[in-house]
Residue frames relative to the residue before (quaternion, step in Angstrom):
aa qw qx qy qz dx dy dz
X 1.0000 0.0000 0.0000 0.0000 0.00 0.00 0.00
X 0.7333 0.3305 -0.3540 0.4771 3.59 0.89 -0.59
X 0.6553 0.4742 -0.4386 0.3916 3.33 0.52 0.20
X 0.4081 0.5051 -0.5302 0.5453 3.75 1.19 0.24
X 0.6620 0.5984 -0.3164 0.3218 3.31 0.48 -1.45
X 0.4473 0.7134 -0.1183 0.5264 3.51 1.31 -1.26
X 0.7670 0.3333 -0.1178 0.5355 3.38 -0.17 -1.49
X 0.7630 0.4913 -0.3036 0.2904 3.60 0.74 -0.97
X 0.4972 0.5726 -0.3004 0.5785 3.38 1.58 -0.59
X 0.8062 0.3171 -0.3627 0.3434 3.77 0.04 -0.77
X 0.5530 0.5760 -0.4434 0.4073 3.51 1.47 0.35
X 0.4681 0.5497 -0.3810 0.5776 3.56 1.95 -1.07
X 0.7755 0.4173 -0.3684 0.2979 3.69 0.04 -0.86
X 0.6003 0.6436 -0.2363 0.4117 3.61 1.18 -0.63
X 0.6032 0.4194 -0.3130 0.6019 3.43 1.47 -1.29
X 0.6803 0.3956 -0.4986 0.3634 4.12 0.26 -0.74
X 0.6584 0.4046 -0.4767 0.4190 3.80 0.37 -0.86
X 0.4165 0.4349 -0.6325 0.4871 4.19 0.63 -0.32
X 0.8686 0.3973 -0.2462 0.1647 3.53 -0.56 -1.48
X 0.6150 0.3173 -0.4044 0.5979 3.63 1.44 -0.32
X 0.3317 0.6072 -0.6068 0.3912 4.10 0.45 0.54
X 0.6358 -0.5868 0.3965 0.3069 3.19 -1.85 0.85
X 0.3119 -0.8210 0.3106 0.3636 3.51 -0.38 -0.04
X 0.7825 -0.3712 0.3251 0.3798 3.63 -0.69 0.22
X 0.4579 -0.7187 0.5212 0.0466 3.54 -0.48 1.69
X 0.4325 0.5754 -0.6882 0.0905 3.68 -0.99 0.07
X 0.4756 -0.6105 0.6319 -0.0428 2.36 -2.03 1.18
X 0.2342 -0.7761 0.5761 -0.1048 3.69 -0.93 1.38
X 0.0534 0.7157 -0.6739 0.1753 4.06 -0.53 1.00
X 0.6408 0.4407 -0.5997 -0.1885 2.53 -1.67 0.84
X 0.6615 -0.6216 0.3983 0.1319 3.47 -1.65 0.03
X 0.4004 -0.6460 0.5152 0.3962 3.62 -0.58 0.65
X 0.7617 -0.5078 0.3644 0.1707 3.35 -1.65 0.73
X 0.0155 -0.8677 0.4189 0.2671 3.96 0.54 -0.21
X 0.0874 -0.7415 0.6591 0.0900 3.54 -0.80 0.75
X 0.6901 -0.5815 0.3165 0.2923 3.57 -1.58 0.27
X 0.5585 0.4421 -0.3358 0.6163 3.22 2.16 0.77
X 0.5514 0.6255 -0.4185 0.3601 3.55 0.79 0.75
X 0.4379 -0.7335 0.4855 0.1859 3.54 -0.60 1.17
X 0.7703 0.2150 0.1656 0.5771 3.17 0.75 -2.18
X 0.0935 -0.7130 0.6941 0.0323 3.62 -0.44 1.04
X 0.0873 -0.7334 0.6741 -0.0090 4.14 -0.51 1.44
X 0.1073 -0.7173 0.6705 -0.1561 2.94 -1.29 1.09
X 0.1240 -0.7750 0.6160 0.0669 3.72 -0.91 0.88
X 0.2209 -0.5563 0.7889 0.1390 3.76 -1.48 0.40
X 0.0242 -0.6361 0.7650 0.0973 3.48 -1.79 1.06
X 0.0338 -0.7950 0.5763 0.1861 3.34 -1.47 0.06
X 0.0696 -0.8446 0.5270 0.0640 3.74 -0.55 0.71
X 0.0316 -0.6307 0.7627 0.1395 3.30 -1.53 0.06
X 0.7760 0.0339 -0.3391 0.5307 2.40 -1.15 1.80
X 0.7504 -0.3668 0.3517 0.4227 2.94 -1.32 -1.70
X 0.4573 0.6715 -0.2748 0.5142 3.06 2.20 0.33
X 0.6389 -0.6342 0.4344 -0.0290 3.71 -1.02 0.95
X 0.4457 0.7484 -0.4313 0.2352 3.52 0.94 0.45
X 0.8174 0.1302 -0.1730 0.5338 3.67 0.83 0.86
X 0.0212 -0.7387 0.6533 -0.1645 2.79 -1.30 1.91
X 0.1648 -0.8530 0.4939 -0.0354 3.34 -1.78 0.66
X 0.0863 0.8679 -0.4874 -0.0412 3.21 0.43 0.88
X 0.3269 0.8072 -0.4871 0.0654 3.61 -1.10 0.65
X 0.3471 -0.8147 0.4399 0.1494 3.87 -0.54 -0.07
X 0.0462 0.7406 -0.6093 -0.2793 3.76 -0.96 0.18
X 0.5509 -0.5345 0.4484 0.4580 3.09 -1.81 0.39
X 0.5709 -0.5993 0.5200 0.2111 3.18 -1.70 -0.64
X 0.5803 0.4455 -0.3434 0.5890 2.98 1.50 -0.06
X 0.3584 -0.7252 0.5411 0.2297 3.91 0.89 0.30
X 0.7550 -0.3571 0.2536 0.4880 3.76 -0.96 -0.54
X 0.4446 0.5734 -0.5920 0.3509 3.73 0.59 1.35
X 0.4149 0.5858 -0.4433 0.5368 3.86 2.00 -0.03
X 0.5506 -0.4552 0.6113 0.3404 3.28 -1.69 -0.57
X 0.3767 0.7588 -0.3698 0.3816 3.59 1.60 0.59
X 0.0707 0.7673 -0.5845 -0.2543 2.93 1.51 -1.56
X 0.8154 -0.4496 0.2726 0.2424 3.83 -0.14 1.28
X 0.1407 0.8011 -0.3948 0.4273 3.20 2.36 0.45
X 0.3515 -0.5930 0.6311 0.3557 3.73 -1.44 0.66
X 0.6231 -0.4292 0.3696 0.5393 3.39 -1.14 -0.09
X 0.7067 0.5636 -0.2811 0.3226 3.53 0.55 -1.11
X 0.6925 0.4469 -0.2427 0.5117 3.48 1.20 -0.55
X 0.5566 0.4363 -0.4458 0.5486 3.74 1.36 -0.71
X 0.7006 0.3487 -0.4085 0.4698 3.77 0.10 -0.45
X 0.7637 0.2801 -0.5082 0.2831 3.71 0.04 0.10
X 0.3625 0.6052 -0.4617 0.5377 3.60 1.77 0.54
X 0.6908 -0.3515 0.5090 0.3744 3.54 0.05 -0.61
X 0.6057 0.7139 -0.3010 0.1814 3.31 0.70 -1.57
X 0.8221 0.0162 -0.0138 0.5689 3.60 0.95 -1.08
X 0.1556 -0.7586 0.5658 -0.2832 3.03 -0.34 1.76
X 0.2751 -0.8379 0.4554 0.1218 3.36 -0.63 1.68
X 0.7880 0.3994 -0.1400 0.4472 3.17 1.43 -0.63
X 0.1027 0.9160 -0.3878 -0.0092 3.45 1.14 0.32
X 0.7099 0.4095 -0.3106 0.4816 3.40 -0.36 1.43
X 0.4963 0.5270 -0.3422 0.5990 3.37 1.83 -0.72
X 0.5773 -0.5795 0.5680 0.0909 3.02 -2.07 0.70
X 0.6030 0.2560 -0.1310 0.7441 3.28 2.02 -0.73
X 0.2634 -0.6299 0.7304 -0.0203 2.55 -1.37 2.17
X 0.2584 0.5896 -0.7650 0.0158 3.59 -1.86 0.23
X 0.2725 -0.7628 0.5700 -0.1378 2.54 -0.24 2.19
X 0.6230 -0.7044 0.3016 0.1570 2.89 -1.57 1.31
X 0.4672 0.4168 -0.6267 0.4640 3.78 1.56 -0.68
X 0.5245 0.6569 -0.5168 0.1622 4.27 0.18 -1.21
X 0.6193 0.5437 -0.2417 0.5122 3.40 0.95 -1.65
X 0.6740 0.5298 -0.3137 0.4082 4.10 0.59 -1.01
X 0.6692 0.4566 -0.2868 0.5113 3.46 0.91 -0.95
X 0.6582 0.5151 -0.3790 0.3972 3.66 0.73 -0.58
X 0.7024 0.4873 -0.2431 0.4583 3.30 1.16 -0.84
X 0.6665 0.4769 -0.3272 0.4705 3.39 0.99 -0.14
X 0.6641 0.6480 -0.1784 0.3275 2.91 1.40 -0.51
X 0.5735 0.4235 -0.2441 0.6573 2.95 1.87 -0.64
X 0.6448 0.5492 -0.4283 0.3148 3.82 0.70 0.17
X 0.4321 0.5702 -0.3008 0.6306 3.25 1.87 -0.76
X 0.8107 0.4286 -0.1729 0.3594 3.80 0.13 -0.82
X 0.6765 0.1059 -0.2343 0.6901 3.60 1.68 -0.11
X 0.5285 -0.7035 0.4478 0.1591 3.38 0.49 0.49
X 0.5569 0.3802 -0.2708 0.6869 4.14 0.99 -0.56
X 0.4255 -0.6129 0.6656 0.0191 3.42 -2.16 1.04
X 0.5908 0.6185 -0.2029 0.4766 3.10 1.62 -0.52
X 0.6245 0.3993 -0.3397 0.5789 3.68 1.76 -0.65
X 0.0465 0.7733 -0.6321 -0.0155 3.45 0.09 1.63
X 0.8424 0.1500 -0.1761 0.4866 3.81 0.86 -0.23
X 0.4428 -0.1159 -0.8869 -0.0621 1.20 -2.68 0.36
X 0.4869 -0.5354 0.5180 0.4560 3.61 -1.53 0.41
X 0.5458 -0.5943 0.5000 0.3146 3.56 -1.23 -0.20
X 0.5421 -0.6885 0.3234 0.3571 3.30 -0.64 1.35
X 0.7768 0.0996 -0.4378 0.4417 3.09 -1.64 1.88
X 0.5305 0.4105 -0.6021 0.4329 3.59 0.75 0.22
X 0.2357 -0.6996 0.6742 -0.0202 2.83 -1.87 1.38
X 0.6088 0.6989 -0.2519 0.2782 3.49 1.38 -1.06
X 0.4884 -0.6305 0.4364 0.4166 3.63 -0.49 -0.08
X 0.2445 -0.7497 0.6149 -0.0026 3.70 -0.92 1.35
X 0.5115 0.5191 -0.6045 0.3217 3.54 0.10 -0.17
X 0.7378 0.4123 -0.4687 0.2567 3.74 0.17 -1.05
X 0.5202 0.7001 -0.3196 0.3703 3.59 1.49 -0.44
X 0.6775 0.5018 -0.2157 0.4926 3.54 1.09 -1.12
X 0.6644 0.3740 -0.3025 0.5720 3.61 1.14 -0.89
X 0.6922 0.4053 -0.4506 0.3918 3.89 0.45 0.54
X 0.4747 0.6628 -0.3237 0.4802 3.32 1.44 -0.29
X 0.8558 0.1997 -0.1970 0.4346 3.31 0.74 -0.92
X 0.3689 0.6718 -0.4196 0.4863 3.32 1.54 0.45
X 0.7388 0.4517 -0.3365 0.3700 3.41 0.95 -1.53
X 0.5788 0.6523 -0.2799 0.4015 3.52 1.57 -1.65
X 0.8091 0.4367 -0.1417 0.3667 3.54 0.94 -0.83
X 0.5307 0.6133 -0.3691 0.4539 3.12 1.81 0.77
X 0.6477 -0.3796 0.4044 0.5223 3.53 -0.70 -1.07
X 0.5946 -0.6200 0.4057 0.3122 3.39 -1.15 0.25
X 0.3282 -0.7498 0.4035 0.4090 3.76 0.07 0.87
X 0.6270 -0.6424 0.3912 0.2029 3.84 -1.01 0.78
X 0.3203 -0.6694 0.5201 0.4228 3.76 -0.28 -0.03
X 0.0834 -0.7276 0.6808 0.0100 2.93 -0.96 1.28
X 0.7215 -0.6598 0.1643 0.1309 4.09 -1.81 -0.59
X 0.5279 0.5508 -0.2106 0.6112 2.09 2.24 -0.41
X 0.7583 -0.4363 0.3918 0.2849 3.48 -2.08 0.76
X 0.5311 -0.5770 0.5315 0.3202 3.82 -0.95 0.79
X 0.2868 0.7863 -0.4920 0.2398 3.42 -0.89 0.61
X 0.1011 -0.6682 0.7250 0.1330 3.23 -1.49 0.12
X 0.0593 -0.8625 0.4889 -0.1159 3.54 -0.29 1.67
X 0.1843 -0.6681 0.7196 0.0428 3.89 -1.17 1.17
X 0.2039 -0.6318 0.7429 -0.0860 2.73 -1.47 1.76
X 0.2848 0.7945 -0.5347 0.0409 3.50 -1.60 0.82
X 0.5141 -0.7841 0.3124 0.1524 2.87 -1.18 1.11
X 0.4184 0.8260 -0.3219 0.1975 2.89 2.13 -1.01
X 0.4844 0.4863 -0.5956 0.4173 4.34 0.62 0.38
X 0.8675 0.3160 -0.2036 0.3257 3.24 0.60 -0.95
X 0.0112 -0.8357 0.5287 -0.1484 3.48 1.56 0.81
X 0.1287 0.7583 -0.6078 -0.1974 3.53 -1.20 0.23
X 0.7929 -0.2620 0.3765 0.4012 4.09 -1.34 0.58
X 0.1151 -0.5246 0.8418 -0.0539 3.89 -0.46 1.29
X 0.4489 -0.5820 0.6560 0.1716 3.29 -1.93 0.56
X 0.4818 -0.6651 0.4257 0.3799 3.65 -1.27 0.95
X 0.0655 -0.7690 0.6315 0.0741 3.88 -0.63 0.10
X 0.4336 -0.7591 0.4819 0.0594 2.84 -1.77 0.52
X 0.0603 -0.8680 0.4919 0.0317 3.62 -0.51 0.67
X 0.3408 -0.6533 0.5282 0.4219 4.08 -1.26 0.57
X 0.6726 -0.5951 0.4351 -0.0639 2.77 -1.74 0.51
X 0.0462 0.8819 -0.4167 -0.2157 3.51 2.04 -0.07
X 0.4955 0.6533 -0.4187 0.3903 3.98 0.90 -0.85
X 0.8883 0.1878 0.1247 0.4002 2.41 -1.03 -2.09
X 0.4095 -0.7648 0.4377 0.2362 4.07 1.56 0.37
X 0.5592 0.5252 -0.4415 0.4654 3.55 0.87 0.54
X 0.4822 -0.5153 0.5910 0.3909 3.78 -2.17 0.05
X 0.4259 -0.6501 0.6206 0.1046 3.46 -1.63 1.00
X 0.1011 -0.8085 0.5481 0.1888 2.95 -1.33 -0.08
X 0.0068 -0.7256 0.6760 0.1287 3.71 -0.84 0.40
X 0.6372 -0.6251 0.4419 0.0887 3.04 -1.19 1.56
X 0.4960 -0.5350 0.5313 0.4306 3.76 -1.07 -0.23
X 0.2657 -0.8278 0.4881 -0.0764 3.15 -1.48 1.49
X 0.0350 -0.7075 0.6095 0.3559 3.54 -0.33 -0.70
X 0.4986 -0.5776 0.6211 -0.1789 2.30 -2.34 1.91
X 0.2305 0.7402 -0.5498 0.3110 3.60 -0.27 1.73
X 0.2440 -0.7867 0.5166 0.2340 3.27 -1.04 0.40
X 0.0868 -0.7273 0.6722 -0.1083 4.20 -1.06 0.81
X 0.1256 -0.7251 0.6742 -0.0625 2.82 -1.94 1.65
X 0.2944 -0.7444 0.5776 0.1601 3.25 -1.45 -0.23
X 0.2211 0.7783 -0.5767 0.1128 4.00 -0.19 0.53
X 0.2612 -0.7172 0.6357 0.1155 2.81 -1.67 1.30
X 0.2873 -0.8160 0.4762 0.1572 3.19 -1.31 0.59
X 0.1612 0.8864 -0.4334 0.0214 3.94 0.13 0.27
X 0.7290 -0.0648 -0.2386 0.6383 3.69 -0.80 1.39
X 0.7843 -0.4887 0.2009 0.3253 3.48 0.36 0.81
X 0.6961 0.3432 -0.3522 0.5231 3.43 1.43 0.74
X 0.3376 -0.7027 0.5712 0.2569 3.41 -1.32 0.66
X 0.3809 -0.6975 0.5974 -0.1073 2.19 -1.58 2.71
X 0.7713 0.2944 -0.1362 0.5476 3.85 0.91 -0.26
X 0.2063 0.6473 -0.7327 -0.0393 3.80 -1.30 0.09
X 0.0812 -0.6056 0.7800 0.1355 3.24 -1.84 0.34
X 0.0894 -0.7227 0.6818 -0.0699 3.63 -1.23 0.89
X 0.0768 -0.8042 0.5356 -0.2459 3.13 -0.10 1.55
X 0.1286 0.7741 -0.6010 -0.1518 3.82 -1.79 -0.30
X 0.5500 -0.5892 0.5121 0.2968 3.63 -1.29 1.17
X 0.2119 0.7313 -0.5865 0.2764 3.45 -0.74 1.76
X 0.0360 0.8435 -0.5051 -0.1793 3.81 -0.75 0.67
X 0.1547 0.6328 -0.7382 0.1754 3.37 -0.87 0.78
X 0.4394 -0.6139 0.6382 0.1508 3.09 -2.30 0.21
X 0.7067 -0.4583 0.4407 0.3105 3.26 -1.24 0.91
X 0.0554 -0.7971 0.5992 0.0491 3.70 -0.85 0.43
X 0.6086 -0.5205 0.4701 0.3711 3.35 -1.49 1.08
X 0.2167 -0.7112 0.6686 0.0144 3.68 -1.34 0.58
X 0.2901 -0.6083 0.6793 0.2905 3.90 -0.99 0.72
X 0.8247 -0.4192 0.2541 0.2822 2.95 -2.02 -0.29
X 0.5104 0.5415 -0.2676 0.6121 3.14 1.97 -0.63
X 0.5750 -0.6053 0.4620 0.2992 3.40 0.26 0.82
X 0.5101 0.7232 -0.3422 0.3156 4.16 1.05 0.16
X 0.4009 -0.7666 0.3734 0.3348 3.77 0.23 1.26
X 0.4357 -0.7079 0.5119 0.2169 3.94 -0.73 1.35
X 0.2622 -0.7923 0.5494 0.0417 3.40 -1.30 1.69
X 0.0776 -0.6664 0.6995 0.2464 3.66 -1.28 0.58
X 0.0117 0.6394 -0.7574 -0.1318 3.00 -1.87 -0.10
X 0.8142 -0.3872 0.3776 0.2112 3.15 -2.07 1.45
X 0.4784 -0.3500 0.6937 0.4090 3.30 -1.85 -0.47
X 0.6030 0.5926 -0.3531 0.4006 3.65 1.00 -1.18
X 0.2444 -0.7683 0.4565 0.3762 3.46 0.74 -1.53
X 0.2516 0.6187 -0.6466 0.3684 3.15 0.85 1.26
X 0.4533 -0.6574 0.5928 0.1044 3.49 -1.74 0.78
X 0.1188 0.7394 -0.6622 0.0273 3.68 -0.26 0.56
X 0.3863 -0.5605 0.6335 0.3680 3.28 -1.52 0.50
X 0.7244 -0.5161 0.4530 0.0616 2.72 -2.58 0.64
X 0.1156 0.8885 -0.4388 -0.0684 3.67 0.00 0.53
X 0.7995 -0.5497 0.0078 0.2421 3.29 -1.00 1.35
X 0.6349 -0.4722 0.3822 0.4774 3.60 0.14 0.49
X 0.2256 0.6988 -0.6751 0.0713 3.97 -0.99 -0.22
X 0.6863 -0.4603 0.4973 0.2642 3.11 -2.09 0.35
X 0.4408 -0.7360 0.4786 0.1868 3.43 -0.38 2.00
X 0.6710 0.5461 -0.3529 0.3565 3.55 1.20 -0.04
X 0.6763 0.3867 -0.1332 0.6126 3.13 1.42 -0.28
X 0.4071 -0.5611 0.6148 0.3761 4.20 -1.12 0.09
X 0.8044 -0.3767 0.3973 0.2309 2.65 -2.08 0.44
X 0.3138 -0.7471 0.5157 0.2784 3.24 -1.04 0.13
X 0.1820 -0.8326 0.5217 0.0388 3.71 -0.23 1.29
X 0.1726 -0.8191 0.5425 0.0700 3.58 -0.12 1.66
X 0.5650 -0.6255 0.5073 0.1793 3.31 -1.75 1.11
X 0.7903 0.4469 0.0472 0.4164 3.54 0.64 -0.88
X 0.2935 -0.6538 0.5655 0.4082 4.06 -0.60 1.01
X 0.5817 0.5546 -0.5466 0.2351 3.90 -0.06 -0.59
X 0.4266 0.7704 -0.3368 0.3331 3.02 1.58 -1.72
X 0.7658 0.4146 -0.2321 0.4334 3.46 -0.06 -2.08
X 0.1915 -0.6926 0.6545 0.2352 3.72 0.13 -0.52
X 0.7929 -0.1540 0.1185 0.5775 3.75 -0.97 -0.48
X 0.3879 0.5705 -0.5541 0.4658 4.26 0.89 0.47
X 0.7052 0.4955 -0.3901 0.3241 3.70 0.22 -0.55
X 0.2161 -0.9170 0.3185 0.1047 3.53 1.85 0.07
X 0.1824 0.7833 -0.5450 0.2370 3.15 0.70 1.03
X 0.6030 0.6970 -0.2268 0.3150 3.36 1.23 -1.09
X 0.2865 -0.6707 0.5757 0.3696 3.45 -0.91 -0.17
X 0.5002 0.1550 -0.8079 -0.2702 1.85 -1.65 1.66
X 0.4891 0.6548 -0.2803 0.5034 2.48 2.07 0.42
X 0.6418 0.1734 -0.2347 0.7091 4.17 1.88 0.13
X 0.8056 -0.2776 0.3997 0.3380 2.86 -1.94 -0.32
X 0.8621 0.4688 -0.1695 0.0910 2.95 0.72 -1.44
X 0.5769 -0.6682 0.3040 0.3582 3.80 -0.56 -0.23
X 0.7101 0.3751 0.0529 0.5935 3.11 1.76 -0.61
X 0.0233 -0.9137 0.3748 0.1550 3.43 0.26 0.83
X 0.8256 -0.3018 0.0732 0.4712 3.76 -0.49 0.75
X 0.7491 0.5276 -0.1901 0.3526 3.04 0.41 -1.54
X 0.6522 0.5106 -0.1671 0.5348 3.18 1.65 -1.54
X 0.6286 0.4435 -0.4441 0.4592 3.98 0.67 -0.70
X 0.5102 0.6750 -0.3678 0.3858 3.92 0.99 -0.36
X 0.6409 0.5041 -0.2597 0.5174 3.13 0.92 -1.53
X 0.7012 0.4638 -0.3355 0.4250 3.57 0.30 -1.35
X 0.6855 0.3207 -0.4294 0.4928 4.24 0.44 -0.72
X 0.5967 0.4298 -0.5619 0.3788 3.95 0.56 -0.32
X 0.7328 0.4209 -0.3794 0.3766 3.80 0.45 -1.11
X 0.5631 0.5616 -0.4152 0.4418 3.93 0.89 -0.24
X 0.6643 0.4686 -0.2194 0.5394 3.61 0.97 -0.84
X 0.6857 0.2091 -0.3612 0.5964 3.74 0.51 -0.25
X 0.4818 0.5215 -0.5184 0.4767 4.13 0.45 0.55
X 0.8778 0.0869 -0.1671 0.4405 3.52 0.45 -1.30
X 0.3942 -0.7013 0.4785 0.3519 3.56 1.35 -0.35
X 0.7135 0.3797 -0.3082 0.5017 3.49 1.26 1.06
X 0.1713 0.7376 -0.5645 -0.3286 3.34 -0.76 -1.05
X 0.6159 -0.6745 0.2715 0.3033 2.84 -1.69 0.64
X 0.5324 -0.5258 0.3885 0.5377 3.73 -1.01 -0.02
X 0.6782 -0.5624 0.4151 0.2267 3.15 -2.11 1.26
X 0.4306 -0.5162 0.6623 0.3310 3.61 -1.19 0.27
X 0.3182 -0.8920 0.2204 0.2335 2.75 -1.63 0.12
X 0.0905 0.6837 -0.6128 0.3858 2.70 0.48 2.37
X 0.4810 -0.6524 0.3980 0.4298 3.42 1.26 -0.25
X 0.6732 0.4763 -0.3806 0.4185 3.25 0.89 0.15
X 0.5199 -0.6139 0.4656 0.3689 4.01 -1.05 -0.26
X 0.3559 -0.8117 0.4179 0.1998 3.01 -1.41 0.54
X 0.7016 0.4907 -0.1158 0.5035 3.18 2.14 -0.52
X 0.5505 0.5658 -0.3693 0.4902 3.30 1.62 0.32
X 0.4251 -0.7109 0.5155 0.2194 3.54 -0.55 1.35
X 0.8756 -0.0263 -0.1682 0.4520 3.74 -1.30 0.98
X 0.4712 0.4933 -0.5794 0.4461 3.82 1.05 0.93
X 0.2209 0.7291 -0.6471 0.0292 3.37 -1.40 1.13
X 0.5066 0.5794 -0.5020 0.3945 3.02 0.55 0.66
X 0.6532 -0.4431 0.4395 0.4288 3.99 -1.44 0.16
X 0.0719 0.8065 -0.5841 0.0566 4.01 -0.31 1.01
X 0.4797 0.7125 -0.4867 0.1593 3.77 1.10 0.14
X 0.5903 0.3864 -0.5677 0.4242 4.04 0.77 0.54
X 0.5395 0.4529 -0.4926 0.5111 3.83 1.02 -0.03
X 0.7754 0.2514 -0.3702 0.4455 3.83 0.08 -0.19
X 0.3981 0.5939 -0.4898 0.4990 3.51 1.24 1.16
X 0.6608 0.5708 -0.2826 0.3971 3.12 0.92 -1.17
X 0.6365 0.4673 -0.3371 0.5127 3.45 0.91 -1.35
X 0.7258 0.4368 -0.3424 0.4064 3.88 0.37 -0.93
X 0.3750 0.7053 -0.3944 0.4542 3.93 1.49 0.69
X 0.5049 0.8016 -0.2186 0.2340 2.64 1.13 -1.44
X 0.3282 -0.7827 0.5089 0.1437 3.73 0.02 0.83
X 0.1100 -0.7394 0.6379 0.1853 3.86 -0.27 1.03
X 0.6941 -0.5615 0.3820 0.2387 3.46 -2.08 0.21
């Protein structure tokens, strides 16, 4: 009997040291969606133990990588540089990582996404997009352990930039030819990394051109002169205001005409991006370039991607 007794205690004693043990990390991501009208792409990281909250992260990259005065900064880090600064010229700062930490802070501290108000004193910024990633992130799976170093990481190519020719374009407004000067032509990413795997990429390149008018067939609209030169068509805008001259191929969306029916191709920039970011968060790699620079096993990537599968091979392991 005392040795049941015995036995029965070292099972009581086993279950308390389980229960006063630390509990189980997981880790929670996620990110708004980017379209070719998105400035700031915000994005949150939760961590819990257990069923308890004890890390949050609120922050964003731009989209224009290091063609902004960001230089490919997250938001949170350009604002604790100085860099992004809502009030520029005021003597009172209340800077925007400040406002982020407060807001996370009260989520760790009431525990519910749902207690979005009152804001906490000095937050001025808008919080909804923050609350609707929280529960997006909480309401996923638990991110896996993956190998690489936590992080939020800016890749660029911009030493090795080469000379886009100036070109010309009509003018539907003001009925005249434009011009966009000579540029430099590079390509720049962004990946985040959390519990050791990479939950985000953006693949992107510094490029200026304007959007262009499009028929119904999806086929970029042509002028031509009295002379007969052909210029493409750029998009309509408010005669009060200038065109809008985008930095970036994502930027252009189906303007960057690669596509048929206006290219060869099947897949138009913006989309062959998407496809290497969504292959890379599948395998957490990519594969090495042929040697056209381009891959042979990545479905709807045809274009030359070997400084973006540099970038990934940057990538700081744990």
């Amino acid at each position: 009997m005392k040795k049941v007794f015995f036995v029965m205690l070292s099972v009581l004693a086993l279950m308390t040291l389980a229960a006063c043990g630390k509990a189980e990390r997981t880790y929670y991501f996620a990110i708004e969606t980017p379209t070719q009208d998105s400035e700031w792409l915000y994005w949150v990281e939760i961590v819990k133990e257990g069923d308890k909250i004890v890390e949050a992260k609120w922050d964003g990259l731009s989209i224009l990588g290091d063609t902004n005065k960001y230089a490919g900064k997250s938001k949170y880090q350009a604002s604790k540089d100085g860099l992004y600064d809502m009030h520029p010229g005021s003597t009172e700062k209340n800077w925007w990582h400040d406002q982020a930490d407060k807001v996370t802070a009260k989520l760790i501290e009431t525990q519910n996404y749902n207690d979005r108000e009152p804001l906490p004193a000095g937050v001025t910024i808008t919080t909804d997009n923050f609350y609707v990633l929280v529960e997006k992130a909480l309401a996923s799976d638990p991110i896996e352990k993956g190998e690489y170093k936590d992080g939020y990481y800016f890749f660029t190519a911009k030493d090795q930039a080469t000379k886009n020719a100036a070109k010309k374009y009509w003018d539907p407004v003001k009925e005249t030819v434009i011009e966009v000067g000579e540029f430099d032509y590079y390509n720049f990413g962004s990946i985040i990394v959390v519990n050791g795997r990479i939950v985000f990429a953006y693949f992107d390149a510094a490029f200026k051109q304007y959007r262009f008018a499009m028929d119904e067939a999806g086929k970029v609209v042509k002028h031509t002169d009295e002379e007969g030169n052909t210029y493409s068509v750029i998009e309509t805008y408010d005669a009060n205001k200038t065109p809008k001259l985008y930095s970036t191929k994502n930027q252009l969306g189906f303007s960057y005409a690669m596509k048929k029916p206006n290219g060869p191709g099947s897949f138009e920039f913006f989309e062959q991006m998407n496809n290497l970011r969504d292959y890379l968060i599948e395998n957490q790699t990519l594969p090495e370039v042929n040697e056209d620079n381009g891959l042979d096993d990545v479905a709807g990537v045809t274009i030359k991607v070997a400084e973006f599968v540099d970038f990934v091979k940057q990538l700081p392991k744990a």
